[in-house]
C-alpha positions as CSV (number, residue, x, y, z in Angstrom):
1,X,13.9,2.9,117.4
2,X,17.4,2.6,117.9
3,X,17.6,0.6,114.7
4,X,20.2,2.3,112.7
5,X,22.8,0.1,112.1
6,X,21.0,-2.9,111.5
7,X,18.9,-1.1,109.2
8,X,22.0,0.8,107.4
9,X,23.7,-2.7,107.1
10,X,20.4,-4.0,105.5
11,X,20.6,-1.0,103.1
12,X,24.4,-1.5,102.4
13,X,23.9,-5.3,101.7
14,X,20.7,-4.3,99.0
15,X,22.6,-1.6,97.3
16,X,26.2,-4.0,96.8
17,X,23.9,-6.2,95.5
18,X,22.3,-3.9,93.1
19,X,25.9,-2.6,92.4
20,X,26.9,-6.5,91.1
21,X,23.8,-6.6,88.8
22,X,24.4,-3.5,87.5
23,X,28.1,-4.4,86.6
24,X,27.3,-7.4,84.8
25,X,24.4,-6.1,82.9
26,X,26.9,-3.2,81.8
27,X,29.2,-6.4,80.8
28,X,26.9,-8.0,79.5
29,X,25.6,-4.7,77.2
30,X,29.4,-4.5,76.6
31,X,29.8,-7.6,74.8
32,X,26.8,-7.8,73.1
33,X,27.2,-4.1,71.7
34,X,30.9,-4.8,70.5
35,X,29.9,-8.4,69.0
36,X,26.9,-6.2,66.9
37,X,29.4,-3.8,66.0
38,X,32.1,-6.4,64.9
39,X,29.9,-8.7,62.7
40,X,28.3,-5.1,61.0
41,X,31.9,-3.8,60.2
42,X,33.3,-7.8,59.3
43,X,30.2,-8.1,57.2
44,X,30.4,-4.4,54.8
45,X,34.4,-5.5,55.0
46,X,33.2,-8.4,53.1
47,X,30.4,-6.7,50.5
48,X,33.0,-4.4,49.6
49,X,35.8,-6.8,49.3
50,X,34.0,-8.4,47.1
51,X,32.2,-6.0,45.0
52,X,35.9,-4.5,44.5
53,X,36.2,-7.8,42.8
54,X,33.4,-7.3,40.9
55,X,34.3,-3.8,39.4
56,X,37.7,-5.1,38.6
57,X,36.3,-7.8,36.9
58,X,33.5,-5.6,35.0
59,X,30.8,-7.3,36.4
60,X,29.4,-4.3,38.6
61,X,30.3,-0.3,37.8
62,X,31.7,1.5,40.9
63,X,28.2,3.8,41.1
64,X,26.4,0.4,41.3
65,X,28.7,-1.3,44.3
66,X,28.7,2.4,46.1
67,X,24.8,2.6,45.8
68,X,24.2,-1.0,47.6
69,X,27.1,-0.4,49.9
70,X,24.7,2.8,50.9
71,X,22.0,0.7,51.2
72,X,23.7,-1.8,53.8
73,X,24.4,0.9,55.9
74,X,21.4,2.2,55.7
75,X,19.8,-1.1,56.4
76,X,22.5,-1.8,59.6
77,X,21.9,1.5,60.9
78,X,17.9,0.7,61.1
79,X,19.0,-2.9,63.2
80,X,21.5,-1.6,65.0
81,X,18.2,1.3,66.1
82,X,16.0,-1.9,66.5
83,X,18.4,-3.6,68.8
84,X,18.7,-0.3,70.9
85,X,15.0,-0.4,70.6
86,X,14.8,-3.9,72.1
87,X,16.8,-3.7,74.7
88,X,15.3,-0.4,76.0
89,X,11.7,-2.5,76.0
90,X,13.0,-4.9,78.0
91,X,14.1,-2.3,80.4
92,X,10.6,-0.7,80.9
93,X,9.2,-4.1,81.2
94,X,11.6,-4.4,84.2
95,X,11.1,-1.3,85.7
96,X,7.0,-1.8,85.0
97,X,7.3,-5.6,87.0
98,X,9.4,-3.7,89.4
99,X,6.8,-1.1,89.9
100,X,3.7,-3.4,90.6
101,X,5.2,-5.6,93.0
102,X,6.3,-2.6,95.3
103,X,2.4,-1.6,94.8
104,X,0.7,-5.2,95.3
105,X,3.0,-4.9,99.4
């Protein structure tokens, strides 16, 4: 007994540490989540840039370039789910790895 403040610093030291991984995960999430966002909205920037071209020109009608801009988004929307997808995975494979080595002690 009489072990409180060595075990409180103990418990202290564990959950600053746990606070620094969990900021730089959130950084990291932060960056990758903005970067995916960026390169989605650059990219149907870019397909409708130049399928305004197109109609201009004649090349494509306007229902045409709206129907496969629906499409992209359609199709970002289902990576950007996948990515979200992923990344939760990867969390339950943490939490699982966690889990058995608190139960193999």
């Amino acid at each position: 007994f009489a072990a409180e403040s060595y075990e409180f610093s103990v418990y202290k030291t564990k959950v600053q540490a746990s606070l620094k991984i969990g900021l730089k995960r959130a950084a990291v999430n932060a960056c990758f989540v903005t970067s995916l966002l960026a390169t989605g909205f650059i990219s149907c920037l870019a397909v409708l840039y130049y399928g305004g071209t197109l109609v201009i020109t004649g090349s494509m009608s306007v229902g045409q370039l709206i129907a496969f801009i629906i499409y992209l988004l359609g199709i970002a929307e289902s990576a950007g789910v996948l990515a979200g997808l992923i990344a939760s995975v990867q969390d339950a494979i943490g939490a699982t790895i966690k889990i058995f080595e608190i139960i193999d002690r």
